[in-house]
TORBATOR-961525 format. One line per field, with one value per residue (C-alpha): residue number from 1; residue in three letters; chain; x negated, y, z. Coordinates in steps of 0.5 Angstrom, whole numbers. Layout:
! residues N
seq = NUM|...
type = ALA|...
mol = A|...
px = X|...
py = Y|...
pz = Z|...
END
This chain:
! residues 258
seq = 1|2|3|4|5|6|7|8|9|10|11|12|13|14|15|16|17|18|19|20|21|22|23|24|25|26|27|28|29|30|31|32|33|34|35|36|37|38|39|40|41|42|43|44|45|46|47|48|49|50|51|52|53|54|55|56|57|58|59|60|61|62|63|64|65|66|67|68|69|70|71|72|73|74|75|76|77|78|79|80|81|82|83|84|85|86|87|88|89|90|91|92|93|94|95|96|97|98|99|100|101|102|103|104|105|106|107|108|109|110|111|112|113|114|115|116|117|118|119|120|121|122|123|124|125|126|127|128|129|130|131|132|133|134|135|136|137|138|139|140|141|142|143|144|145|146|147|148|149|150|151|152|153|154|155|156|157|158|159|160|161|162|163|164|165|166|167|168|169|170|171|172|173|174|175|176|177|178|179|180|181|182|183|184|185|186|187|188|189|190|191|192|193|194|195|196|197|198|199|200|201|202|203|204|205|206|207|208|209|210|211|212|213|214|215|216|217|218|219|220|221|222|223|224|225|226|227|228|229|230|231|232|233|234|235|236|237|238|239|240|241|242|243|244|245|246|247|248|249|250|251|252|253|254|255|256|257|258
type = UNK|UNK|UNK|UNK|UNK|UNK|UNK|UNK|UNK|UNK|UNK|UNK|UNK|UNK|UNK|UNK|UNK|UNK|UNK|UNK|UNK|UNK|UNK|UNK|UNK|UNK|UNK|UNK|UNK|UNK|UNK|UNK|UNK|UNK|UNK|UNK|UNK|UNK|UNK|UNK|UNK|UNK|UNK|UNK|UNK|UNK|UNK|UNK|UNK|UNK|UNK|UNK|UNK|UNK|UNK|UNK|UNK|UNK|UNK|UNK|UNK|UNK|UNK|UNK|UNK|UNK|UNK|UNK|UNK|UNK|UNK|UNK|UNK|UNK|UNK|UNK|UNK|UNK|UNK|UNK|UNK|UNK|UNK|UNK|UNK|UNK|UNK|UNK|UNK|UNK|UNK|UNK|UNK|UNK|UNK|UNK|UNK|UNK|UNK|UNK|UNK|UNK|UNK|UNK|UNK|UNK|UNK|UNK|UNK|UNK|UNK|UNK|UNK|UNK|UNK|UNK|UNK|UNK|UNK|UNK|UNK|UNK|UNK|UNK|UNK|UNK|UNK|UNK|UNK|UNK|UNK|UNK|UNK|UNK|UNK|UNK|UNK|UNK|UNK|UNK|UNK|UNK|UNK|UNK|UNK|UNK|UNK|UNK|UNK|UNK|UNK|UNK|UNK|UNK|UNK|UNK|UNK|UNK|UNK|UNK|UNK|UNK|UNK|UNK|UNK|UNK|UNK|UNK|UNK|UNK|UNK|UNK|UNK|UNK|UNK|UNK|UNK|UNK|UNK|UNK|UNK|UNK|UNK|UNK|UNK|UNK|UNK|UNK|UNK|UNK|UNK|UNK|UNK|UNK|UNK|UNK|UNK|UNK|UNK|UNK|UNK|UNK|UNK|UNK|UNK|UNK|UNK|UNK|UNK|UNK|UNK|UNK|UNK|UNK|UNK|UNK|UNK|UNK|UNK|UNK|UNK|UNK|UNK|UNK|UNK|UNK|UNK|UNK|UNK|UNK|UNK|UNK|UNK|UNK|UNK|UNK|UNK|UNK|UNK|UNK|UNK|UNK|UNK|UNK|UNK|UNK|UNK|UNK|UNK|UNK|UNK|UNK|UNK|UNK|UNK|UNK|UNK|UNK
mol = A|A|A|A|A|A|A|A|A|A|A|A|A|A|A|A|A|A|A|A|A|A|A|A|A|A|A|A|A|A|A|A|A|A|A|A|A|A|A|A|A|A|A|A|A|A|A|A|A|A|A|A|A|A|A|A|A|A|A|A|A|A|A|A|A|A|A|A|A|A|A|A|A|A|A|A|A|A|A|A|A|A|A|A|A|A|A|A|A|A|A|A|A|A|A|A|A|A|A|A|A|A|A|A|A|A|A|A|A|A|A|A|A|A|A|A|A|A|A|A|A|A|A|A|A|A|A|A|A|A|A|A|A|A|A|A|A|A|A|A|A|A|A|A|A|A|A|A|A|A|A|A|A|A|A|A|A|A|A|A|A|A|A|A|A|A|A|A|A|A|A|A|A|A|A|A|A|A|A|A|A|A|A|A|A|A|A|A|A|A|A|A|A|A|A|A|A|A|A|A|A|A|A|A|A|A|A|A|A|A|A|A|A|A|A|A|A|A|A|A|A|A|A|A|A|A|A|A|A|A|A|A|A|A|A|A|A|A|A|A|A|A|A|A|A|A|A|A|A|A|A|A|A|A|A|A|A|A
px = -166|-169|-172|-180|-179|-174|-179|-184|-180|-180|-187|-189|-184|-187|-193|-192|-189|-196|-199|-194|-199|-195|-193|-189|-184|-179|-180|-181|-174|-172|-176|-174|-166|-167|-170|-166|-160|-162|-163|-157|-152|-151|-148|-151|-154|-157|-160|-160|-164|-161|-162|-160|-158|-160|-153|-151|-148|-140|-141|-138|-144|-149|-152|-153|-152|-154|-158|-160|-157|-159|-155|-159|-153|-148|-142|-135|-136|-143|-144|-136|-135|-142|-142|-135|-136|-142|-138|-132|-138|-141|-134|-133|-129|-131|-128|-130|-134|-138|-138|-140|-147|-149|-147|-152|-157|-164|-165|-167|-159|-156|-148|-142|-136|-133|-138|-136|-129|-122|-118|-114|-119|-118|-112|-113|-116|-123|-123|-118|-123|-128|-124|-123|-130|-130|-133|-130|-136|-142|-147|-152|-159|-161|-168|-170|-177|-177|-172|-170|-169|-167|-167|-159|-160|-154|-151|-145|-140|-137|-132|-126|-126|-133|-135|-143|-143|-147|-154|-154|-154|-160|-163|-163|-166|-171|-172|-173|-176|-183|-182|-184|-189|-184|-178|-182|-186|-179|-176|-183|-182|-175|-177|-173|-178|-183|-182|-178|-172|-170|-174|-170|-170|-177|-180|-179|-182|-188|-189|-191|-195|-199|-201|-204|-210|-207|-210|-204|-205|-203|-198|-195|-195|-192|-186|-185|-186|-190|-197|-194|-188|-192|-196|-189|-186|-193|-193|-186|-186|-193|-190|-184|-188|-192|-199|-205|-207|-206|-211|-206|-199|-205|-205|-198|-197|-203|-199|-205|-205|-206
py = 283|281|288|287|287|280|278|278|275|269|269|268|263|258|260|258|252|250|249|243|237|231|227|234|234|233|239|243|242|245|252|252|251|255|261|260|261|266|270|268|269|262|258|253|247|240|236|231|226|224|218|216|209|205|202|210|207|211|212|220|222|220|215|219|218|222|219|221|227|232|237|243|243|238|238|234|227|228|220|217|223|222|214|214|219|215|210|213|215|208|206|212|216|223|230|236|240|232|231|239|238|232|234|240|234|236|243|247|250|254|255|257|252|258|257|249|248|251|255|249|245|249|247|240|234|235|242|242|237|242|246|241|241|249|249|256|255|253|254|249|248|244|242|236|232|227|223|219|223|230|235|238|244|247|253|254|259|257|264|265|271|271|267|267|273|272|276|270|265|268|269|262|259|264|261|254|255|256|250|244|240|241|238|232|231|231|226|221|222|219|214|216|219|212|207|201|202|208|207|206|210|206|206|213|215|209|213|219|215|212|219|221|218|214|207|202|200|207|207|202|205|211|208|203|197|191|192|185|188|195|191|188|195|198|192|194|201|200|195|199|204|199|201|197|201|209|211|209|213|219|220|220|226|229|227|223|216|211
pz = 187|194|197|199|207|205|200|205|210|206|203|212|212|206|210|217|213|211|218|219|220|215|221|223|218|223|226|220|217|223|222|215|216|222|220|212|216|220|213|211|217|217|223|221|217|214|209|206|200|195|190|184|184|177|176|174|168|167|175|175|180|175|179|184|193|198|204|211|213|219|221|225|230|232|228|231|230|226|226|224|219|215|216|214|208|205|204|201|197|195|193|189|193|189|189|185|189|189|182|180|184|181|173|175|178|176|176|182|184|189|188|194|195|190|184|183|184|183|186|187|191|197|198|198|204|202|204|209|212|212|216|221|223|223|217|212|207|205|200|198|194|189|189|185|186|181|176|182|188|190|196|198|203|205|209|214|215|221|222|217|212|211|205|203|197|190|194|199|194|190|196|198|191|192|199|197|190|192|197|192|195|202|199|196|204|207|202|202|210|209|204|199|194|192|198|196|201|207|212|219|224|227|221|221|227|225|220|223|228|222|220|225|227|232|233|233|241|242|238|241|247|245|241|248|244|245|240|235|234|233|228|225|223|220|215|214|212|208|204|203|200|196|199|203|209|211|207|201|206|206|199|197|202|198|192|189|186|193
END
């Protein structure tokens, strides 16, 4: 049971959430994780999309991949070890804890490495893995926003003999529970809820852009590109979220038809 100075910390929270402008997104997800690990007494933390692929047919994670993960601070060899685990992923390398999140795929969840896998895994390379990146626990949030994609927020112990308690965990979900409509922003930022493909990282900076009122001569200037090659990524990502103009980008961040 949260007590009401912790409830009311959480409720400022969504609300300085708000104030974000749709071309902050970025910026907010640093608040969010910031503040939610300050909370939690987390030394660190990410997020990640994850899309459910259509080819899930007898797949033992349901379809399911994660995409685009973004960790709050710098974790040892970052790139090389979420590159290589991707791939291990897309080739069906699986584990137990990978398998538990995806069978719960759906439903908003907040679990601890303790309530998905057996005693037994703690002993195995995938934890012992976790360790080698100093990583002695870690707790993470399920938030669905459609059939097809869902937000994954996860929260690092980073010290030995400290793992997160049954309470962490509640406060977690209450955490993100109210946070709909940011869960589905931060993927639509991504291009991992309705767009076509995931968005490069050009196209994810093009797409803030376009949701301002820049013009694109001004755009261009900003991202260092010649206005021609500016116009090429515009068409680009509009295309990739199957809209006509910034107008039709708007109303996908307001969740209406474009």
């Amino acid at each position: 049971m949260l007590d009401d100075t912790l409830r009311e910390r959480i409720h400022a929270l969504w609300d300085e959430l708000s104030t974000y402008e749709a071309a902050q997104t970025d910026a907010a997800l640093i608040h969010l994780l910031t503040t939610v690990s300050d909370i939690l007494g987390a030394e660190n933390a990410y997020w990640f999309g994850a899309v459910r692929l259509l080819d899930a047919e007898n797949d033992p994670l349901l379809g399911w991949r994660p995409r685009n993960l973004q960790y709050l601070k710098p974790l040892p060899n970052d790139a090389t070890f979420t590159r290589d685990r991707l791939k291990s992923l897309d080739r069906g390398g699986i584990d137990e804890a990978t398998v538990a999140q995806a069978r719960q795929a759906g439903k908003y969840r907040a679990n601890r490495l303790c309530d998905l896998v057996s005693p037994e895994w703690f002993k195995g390379p995938t934890y012992q893995g976790y360790l080698g990146r100093g990583v002695y626990d870690s707790l993470v949030v399920g938030a669905p926003v459609s059939a097809m994609a869902e937000g994954y927020y996860g929260f690092l112990r980073m010290r030995p003999d400290a793992p997160f308690s049954a309470e962490a965990r509640d406060v977690a979900l209450y955490a993100m529970r109210g946070l709909t409509w940011f869960h589905r922003q931060l993927l639509l930022a991504h291009g991992l809820l309705v767009a076509r493909s995931p968005l490069s990282p050009i196209e994810r900076r093009v797409l803030s852009l376009l949701l301002t009122e820049q013009p694109e001569k001004t755009m261009a200037t900003s991202l260092g590109v010649s206005p021609a090659s500016l116009h090429t990524y515009v068409k680009d990502v509009l295309r990739k979220f199957g809209v006509k103009g910034r107008k039709g980008l708007i109303a996908l961040w307001l969740g209406r038809q474009a």
